[in-house]
N, C-alpha and C positions, 0 to 999 in steps of 0.2 A: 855141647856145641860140635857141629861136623862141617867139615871142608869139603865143598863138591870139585874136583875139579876135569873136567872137559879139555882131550886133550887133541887138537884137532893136526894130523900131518897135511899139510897144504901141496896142491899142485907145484912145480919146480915154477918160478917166479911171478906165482899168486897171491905172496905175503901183503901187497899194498892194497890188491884189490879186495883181498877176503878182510882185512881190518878195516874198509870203509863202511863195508858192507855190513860186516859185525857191529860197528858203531850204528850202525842206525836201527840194526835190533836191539840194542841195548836200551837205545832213544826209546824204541817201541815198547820194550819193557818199563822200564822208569813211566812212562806214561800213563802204563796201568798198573803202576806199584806194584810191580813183581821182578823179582830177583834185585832187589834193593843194593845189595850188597858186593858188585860184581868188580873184579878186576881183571884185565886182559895181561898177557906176558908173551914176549916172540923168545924164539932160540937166540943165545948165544954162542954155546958151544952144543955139541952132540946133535942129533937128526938136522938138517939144514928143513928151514920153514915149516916152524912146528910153531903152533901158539896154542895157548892154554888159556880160559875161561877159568877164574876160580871165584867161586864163591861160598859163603858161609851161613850156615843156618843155624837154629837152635837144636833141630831135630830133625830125625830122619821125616819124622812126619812133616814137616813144616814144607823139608823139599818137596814131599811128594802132593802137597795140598798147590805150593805153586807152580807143581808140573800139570797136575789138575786145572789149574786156572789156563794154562797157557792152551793146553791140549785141549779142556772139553769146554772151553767156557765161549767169552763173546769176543775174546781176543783170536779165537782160533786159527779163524780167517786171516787176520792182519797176518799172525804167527806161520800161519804157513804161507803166504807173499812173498815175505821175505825169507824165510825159509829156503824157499825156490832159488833168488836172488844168491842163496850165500855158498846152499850148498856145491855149485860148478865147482869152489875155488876149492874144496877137500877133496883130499885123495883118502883118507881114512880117518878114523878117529875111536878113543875110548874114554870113557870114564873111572876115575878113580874118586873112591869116596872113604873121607880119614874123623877118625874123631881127633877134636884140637884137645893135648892135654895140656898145656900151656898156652 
């Protein structure tokens, strides 16, 4: 099992607009049953307006089969719309990818 998680630093007070806008990609995804398993997180403490994307897979393959769907398939279009849409409110971002050993 491995934890994807997406860690996106936001524009100085684009935290509300980039989490409406991430909810409706999520929508988009759920739709076409991909990234089933997603939770979002904002900062509490340390980087002001950080949210993190995480989610969980069985395998590295499995991510990269529904990075496949999203990127080459029939979703691509929609995925990059709103794509458009979210990315104004990031100022940077990285990913970190962990295996769960518990």
């Amino acid at each position: 099992m491995i934890v994807v998680k997406n860690v996106f630093r936001l524009k100085y007070g684009q935290a509300r607009p980039a989490l409406a806008a991430f909810k409706e990609g999520r929508a988009l995804m759920q739709k076409h049953s991909v990234a089933k398993d997603t939770r979002v997180m904002t900062d509490l403490v340390g980087p002001a307006y950080t949210m993190v994307m995480e989610q969980t897979y069985a395998s590295l393959a499995e991510f990269e089969a529904e990075g496949a769907k999203i990127m080459g398939g029939p979703l691509s279009d929609e995925f990059r719309a709103w794509y458009q849409k979210f990315t104004p409110f990031v100022e940077s971002g990285y990913r970190e990818i962990y295996t769960l050993v518990e």
